[in-house]
VOPAGU-2260 file (C-alpha; in pm, 1 decimal, decimal comma):
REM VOPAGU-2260
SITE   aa  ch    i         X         Y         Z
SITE  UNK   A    0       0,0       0,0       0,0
SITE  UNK   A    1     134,4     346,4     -84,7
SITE  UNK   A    2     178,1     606,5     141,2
SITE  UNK   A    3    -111,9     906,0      82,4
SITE  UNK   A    4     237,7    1159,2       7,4
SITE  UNK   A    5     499,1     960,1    -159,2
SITE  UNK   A    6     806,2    1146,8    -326,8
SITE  UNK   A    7     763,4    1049,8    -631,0
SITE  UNK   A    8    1045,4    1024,0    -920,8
SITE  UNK   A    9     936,8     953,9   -1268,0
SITE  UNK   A   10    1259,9     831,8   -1470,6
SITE  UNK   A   11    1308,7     835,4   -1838,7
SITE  UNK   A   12    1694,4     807,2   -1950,7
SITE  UNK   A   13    1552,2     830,9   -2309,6
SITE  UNK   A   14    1566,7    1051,8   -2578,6
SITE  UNK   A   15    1286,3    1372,1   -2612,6
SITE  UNK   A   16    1008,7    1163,5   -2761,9
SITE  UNK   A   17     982,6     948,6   -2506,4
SITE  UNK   A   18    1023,1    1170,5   -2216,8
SITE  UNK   A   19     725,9    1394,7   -2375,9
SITE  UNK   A   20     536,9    1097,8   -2373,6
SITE  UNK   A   21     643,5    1010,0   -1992,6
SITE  UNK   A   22     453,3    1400,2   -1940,6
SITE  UNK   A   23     110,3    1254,9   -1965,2
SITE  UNK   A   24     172,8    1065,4   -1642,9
SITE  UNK   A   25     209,2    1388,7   -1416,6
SITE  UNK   A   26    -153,6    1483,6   -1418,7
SITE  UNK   A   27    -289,5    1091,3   -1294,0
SITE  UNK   A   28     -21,1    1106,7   -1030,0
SITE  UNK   A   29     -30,7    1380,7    -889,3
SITE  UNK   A   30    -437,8    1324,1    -854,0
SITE  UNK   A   31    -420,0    1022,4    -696,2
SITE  UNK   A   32    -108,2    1127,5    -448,3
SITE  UNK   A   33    -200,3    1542,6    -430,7
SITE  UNK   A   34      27,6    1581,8    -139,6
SITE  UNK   A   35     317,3    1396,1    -336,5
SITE  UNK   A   36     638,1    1573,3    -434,7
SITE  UNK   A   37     758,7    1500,0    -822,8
SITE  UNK   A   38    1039,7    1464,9    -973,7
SITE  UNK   A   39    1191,6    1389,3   -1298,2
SITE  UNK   A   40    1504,4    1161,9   -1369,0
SITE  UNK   A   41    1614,2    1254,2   -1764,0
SITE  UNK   A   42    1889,7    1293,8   -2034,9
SITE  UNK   A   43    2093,7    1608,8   -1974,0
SITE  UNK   A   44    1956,6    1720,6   -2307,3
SITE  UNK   A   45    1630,7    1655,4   -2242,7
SITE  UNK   A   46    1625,3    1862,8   -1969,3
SITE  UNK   A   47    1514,6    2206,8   -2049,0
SITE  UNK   A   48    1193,4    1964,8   -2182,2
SITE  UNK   A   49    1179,7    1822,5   -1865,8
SITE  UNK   A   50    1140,4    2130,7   -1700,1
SITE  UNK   A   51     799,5    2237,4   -1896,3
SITE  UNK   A   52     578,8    1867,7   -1730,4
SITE  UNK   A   53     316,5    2013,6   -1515,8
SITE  UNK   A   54     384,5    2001,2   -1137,3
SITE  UNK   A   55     698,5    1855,8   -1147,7
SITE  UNK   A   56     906,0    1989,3    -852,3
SITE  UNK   A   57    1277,7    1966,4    -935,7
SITE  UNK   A   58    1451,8    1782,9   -1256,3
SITE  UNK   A   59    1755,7    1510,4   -1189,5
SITE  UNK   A   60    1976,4    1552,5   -1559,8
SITE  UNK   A   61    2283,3    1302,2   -1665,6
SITE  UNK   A   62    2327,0    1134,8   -1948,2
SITE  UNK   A   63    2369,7     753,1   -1873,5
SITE  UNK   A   64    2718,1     584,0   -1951,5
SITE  UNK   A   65    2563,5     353,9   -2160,8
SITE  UNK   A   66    2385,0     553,9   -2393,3
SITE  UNK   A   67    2404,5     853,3   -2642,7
SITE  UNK   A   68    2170,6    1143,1   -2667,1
SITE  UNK   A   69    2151,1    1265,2   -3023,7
SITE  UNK   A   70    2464,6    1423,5   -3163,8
SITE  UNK   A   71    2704,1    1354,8   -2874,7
SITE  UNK   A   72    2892,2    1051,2   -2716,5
SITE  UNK   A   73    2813,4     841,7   -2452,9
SITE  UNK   A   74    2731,8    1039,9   -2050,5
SITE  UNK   A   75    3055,9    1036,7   -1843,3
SITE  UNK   A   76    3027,1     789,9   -1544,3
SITE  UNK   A   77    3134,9    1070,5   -1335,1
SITE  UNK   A   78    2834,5    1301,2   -1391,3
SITE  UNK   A   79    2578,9    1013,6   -1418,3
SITE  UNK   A   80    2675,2     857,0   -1081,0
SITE  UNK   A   81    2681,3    1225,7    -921,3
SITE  UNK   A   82    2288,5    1282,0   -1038,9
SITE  UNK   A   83    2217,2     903,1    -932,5
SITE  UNK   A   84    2363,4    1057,9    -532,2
SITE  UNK   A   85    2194,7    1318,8    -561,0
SITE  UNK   A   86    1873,0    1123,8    -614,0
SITE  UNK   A   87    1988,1     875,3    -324,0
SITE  UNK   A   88    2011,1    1152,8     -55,5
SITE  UNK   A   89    1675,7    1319,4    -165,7
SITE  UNK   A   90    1508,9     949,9     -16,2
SITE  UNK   A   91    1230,6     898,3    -312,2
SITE  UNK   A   92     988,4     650,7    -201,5
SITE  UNK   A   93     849,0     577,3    -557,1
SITE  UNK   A   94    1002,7     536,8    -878,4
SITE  UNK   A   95     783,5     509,8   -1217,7
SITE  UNK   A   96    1056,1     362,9   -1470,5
SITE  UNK   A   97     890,3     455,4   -1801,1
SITE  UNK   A   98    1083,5     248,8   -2051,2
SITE  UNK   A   99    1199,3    -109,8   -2013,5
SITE  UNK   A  100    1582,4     -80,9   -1980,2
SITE  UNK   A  101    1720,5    -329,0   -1730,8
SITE  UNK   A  102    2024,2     -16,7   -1666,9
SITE  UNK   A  103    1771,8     198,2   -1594,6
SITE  UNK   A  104    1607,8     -19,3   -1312,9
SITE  UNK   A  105    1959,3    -118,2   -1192,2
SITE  UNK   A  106    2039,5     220,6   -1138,8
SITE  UNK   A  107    1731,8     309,6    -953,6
SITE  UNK   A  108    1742,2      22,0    -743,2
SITE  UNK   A  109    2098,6     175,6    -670,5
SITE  UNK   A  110    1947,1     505,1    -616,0
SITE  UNK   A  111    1761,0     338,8    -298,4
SITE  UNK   A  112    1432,4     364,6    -400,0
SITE  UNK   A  113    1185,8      99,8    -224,4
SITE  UNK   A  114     896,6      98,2    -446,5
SITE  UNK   A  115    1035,3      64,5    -842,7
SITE  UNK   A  116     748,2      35,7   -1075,8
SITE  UNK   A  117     862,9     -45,3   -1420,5
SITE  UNK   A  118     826,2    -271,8   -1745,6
SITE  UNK   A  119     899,2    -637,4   -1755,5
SITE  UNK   A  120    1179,9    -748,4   -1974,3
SITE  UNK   A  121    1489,6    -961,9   -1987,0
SITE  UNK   A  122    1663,6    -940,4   -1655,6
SITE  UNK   A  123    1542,5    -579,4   -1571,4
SITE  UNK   A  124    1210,8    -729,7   -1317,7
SITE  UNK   A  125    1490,3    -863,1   -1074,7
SITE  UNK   A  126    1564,8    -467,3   -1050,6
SITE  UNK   A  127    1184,3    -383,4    -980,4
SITE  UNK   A  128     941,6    -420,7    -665,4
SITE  UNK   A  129     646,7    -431,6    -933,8
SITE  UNK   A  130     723,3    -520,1   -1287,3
SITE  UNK   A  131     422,8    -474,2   -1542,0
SITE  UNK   A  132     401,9    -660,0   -1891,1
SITE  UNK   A  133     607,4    -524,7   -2147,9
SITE  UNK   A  134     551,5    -285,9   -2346,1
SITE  UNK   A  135     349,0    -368,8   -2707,7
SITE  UNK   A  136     530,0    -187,4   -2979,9
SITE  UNK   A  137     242,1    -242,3   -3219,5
SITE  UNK   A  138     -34,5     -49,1   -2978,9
SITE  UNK   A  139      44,9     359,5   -2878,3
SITE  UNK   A  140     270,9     423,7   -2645,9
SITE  UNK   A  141      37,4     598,7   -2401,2
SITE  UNK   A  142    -171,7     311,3   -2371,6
SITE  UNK   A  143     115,3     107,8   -2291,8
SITE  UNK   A  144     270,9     345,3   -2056,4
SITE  UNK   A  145     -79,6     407,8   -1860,8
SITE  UNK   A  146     -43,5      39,2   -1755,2
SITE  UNK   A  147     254,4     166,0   -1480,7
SITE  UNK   A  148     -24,6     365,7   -1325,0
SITE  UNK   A  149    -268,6      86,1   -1292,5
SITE  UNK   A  150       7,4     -98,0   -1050,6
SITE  UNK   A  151     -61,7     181,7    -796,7
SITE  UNK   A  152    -430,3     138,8    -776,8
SITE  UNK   A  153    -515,0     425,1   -1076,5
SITE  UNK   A  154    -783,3     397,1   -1300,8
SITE  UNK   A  155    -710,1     316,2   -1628,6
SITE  UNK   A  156    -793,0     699,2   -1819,4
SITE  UNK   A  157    -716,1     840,8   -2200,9
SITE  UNK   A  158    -382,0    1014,3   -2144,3
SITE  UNK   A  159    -221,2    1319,4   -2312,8
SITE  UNK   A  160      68,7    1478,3   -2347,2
SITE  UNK   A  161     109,4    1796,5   -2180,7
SITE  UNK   A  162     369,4    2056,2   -2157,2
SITE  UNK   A  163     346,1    2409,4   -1977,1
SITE  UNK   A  164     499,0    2679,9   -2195,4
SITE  UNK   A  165     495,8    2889,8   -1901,4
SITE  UNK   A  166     844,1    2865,8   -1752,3
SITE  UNK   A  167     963,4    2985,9   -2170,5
SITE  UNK   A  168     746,8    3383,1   -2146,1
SITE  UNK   A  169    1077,6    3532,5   -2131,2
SITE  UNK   A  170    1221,7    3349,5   -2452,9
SITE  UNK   A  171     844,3    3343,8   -2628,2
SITE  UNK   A  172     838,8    3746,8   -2582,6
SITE  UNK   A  173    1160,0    3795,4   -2742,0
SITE  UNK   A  174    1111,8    3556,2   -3035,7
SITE  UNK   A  175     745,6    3710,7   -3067,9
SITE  UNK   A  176     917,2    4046,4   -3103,5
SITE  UNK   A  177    1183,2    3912,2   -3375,2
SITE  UNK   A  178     933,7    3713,5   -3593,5
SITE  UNK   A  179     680,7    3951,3   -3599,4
SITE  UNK   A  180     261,2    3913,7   -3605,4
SITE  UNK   A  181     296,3    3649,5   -3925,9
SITE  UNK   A  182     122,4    3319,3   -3812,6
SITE  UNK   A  183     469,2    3091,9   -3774,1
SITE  UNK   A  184     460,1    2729,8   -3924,5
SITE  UNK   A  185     745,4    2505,1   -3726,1
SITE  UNK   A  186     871,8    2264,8   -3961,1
SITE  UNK   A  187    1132,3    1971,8   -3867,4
SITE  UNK   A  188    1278,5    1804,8   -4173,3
SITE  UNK   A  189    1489,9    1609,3   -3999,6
SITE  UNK   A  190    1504,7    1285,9   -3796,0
SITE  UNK   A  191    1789,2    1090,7   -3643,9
SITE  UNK   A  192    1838,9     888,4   -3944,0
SITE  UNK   A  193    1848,6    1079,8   -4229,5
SITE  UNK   A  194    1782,7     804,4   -4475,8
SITE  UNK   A  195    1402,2     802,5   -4332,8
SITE  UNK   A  196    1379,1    1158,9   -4381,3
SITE  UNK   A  197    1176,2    1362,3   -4723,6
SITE  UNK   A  198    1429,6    1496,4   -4925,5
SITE  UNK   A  199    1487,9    1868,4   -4820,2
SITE  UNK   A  200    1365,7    1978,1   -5209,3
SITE  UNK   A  201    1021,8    1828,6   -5097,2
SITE  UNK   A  202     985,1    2039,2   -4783,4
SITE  UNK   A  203    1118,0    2307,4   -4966,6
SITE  UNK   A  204     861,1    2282,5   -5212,9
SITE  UNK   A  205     586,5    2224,0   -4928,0
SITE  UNK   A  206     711,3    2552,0   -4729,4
SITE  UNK   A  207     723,6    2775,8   -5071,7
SITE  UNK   A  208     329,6    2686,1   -5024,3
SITE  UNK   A  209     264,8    2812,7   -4698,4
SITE  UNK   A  210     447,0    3088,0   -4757,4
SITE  UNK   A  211     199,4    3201,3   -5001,9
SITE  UNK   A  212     -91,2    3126,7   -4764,9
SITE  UNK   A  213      33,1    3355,2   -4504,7
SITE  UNK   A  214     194,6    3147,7   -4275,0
SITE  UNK   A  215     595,0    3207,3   -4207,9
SITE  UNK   A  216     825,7    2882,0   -4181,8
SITE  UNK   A  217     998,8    2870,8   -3924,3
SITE  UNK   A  218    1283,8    2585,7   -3969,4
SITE  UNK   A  219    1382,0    2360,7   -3653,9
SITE  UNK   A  220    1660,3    2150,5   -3624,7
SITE  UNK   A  221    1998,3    2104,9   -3468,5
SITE  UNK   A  222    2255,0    2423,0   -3579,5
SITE  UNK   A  223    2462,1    2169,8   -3770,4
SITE  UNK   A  224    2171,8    2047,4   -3957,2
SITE  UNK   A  225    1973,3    2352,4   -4056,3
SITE  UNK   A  226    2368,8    2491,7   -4156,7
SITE  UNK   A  227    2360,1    2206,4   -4377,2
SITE  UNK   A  228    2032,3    2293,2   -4504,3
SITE  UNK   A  229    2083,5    2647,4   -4601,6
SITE  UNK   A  230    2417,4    2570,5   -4752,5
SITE  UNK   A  231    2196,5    2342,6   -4983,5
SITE  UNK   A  232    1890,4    2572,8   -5057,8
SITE  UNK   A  233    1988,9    2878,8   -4996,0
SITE  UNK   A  234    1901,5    3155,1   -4753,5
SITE  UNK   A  235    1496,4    3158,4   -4881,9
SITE  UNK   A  236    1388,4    3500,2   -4798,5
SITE  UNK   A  237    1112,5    3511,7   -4558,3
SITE  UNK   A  238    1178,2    3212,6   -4382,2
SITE  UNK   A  239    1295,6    3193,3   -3961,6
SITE  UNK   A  240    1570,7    2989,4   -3846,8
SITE  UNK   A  241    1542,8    2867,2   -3476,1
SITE  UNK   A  242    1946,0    2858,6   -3489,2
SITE  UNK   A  243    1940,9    3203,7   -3578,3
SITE  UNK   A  244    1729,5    3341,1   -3368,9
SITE  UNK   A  245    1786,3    3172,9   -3018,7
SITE  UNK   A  246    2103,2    3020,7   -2835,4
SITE  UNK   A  247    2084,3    2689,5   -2999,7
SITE  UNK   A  248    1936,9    2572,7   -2629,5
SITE  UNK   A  249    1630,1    2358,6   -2633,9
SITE  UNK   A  250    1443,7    2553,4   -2426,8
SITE  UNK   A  251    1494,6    2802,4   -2792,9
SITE  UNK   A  252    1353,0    2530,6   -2992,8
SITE  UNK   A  253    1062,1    2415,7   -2735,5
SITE  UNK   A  254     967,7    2817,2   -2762,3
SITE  UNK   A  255     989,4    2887,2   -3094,8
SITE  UNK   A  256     730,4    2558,3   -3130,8
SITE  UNK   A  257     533,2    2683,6   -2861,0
SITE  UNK   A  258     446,0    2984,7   -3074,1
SITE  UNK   A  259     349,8    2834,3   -3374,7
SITE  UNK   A  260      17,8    2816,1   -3555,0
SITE  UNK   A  261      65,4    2446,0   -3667,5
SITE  UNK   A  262     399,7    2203,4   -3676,6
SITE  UNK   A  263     500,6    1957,3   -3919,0
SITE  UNK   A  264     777,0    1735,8   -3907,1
SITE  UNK   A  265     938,4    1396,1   -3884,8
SITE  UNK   A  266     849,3    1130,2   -3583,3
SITE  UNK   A  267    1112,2    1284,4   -3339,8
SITE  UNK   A  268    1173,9    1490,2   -3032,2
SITE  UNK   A  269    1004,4    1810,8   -3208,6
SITE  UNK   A  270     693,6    1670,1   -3340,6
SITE  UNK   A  271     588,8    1513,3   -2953,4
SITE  UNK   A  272     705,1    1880,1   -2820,5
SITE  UNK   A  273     447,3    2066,7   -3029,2
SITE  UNK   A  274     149,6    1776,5   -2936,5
SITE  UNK   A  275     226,2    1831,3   -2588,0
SITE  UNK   A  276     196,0    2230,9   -2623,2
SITE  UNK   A  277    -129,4    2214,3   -2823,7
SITE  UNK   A  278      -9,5    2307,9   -3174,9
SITE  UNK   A  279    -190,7    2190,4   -3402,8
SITE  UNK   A  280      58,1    1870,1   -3580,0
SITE  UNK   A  281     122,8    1698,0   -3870,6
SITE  UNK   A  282     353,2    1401,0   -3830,8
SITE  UNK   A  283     575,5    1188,9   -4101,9
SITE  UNK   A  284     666,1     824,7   -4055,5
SITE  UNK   A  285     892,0     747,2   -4385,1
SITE  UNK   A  286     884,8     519,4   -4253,8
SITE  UNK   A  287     821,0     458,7   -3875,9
SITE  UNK   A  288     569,8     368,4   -3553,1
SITE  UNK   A  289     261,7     563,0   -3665,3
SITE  UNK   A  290      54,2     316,3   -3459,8
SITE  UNK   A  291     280,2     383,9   -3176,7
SITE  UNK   A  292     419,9     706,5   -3169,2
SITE  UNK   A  293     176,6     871,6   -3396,0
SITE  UNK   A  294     102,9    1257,0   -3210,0
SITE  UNK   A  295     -43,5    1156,8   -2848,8
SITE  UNK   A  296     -70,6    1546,0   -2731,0
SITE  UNK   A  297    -344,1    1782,7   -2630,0
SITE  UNK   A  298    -427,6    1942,1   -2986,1
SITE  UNK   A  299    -533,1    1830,6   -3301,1
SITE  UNK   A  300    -310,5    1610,9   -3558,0
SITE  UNK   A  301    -278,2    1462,3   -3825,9
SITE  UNK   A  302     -11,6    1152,4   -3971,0
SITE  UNK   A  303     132,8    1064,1   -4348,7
SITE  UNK   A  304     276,1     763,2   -4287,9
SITE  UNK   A  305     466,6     575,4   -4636,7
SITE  UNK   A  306     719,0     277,4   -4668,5
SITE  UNK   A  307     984,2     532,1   -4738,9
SITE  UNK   A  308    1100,9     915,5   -4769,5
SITE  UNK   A  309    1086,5     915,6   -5192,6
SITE  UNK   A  310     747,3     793,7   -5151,6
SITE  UNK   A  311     618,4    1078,6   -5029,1
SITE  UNK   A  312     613,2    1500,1   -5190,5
SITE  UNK   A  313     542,0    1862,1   -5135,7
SITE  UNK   A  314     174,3    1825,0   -5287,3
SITE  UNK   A  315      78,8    1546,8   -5073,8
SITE  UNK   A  316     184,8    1723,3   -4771,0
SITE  UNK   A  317      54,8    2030,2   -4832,7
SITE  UNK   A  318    -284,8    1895,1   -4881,3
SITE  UNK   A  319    -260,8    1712,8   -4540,4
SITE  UNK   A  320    -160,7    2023,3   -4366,7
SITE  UNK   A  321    -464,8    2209,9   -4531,4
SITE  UNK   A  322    -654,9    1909,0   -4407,3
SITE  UNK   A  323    -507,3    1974,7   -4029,9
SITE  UNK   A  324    -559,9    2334,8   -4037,5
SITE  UNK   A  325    -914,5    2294,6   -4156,4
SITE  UNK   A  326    -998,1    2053,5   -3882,0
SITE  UNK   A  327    -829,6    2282,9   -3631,3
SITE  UNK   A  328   -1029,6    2576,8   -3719,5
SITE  UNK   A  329    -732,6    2745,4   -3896,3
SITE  UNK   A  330    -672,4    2880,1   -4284,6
């Protein structure tokens, strides 16, 4: 039986996705334990993300030792056993382990948390005090990850995403000022495998089009990758650069989304960032998870999904984003 006002730590060593979907189990715990104190255990990139989940108290960021975050090499040991002390001396009674990584579980066993709620697989249970079935990668993810909260005696419930854009005003404000009153349209050509990503001509083609509906682009990505792009296309007057205008941080990128009229992009960290917020999304699989990791946020969405990147072309996305807008009540 758990205690009415357990500290609570919700853990995902994973990449941006994933810890956007981890968001959506806040709200549920934090009505079922309202006295509870939470806490988030994530990727030191992923933190600035982290930051945004609705009542969560304080953020714990390393990158583990035995994985990379995108663009850079694997944590140091150093900084991911200082974060795992830190986490130790702070006494968590609860831990929610939202992916099935037997490292993961080891290292919050180490952490000294009693109660370890996570996914069953491989030798990662012996790590747990409750392990749930596995996770099905062929059902969405929320679904699967709304199955932790049924091991502490919550009612199954349709989750969402959700992010609070409120901790970003300051950076919002000054991008709001740069960009001007033009209705922004976020778009995220890239992915972490380039070789499932629409060739940049196609979203070139497909912004061109929303240029002459009114909307702005506004181009996300990493700096190295929309460098890359421009040295390829061009400057293409009239478009916004999220590299350009902000620090390069992620809490840049999660603001610049934040203010957009409508997103589209591949299945990656960007794409789950603009669900949570409420923008209105299309999402690419080329291909992908659709039926997993298909837009599981708070506002409206749409998916092309196709067996690969040449399959798909600025036409047909443009008529799916004038499908999205539509059904969000947009132009």
């Amino acid at each position: 039986m758990f205690r009415p006002d357990p500290k609570i730590l919700l853990v995902s060593l994973d990449n941006i996705g994933d810890l956007v979907f981890a968001s959506a189990l806040a709200a549920p715990l934090k009505r079922r334990f309202p006295d509870s104190e939470l806490c988030v255990w994530c990727k030191a990139y992923a933190a600035d993300a982290a930051r945004l989940i609705p009542g969560a108290a304080r953020v714990f960021a390393a990158d583990p030792f035995w994985d990379r975050s995108p663009g850079k090499p694997k944590g140091p040991l150093g900084d991911f056993m200082g974060a795992l002390l830190d986490i130790r001396r702070e006494r968590f009674s609860l831990a929610l382990l939202c992916s099935a990584s037997m490292k993961s579980a080891a290292a919050v066993f180490a952490a000294g948390i009693p109660e370890r709620v996570g996914f069953e697989r491989r030798l990662g249970r012996l790590w747990l005090s409750q392990a749930v079935r596995a996770p099905d990668a062929g059902r969405p993810a929320l679904e699967e990850l709304s199955r932790l909260l049924g091991a502490l005696g919550i009612a199954p419930e349709p989750l969402r995403c959700r992010l609070d854009a409120g901790p970003l005003a300051g950076r919002r404000a000054e991008l709001s000022r740069a960009v001007g009153s033009r209705p922004l349209a976020a778009l995220h050509p890239f992915a972490g495998d380039r070789a499932r990503c629409v060739p940049l001509r196609e979203w070139r083609g497909f912004a061109e089009g929303l240029g002459s509906n009114g909307y702005s682009p506004l181009w996300i990505g990493s700096s190295a990758e929309l460098k890359s792009f421009r040295a390829e296309s061009g400057e293409l007057e009239g478009h916004w650069w999220i590299d350009r205008l902000g620090s390069g941080a992620l809490a840049d990128t999660a603001a610049g989304i934040s203010l957009a009229a409508a997103f589209a992009g591949h299945d990656s960290g960007p794409l789950h960032l603009a669900a949570a917020f409420g923008v209105p999304c299309l999402g690419i699989f080329t291909p992908g998870e659709p039926r997993r990791t298909f837009p599981q946020g708070v506002g409206p969405s749409r998916v092309l999904a196709r067996p690969g990147p040449e399959s798909l072309n600025a036409a047909e996305m443009s008529a799916e984003f004038a499908q999205l807008l539509r059904g969000a009540g947009k132009r």
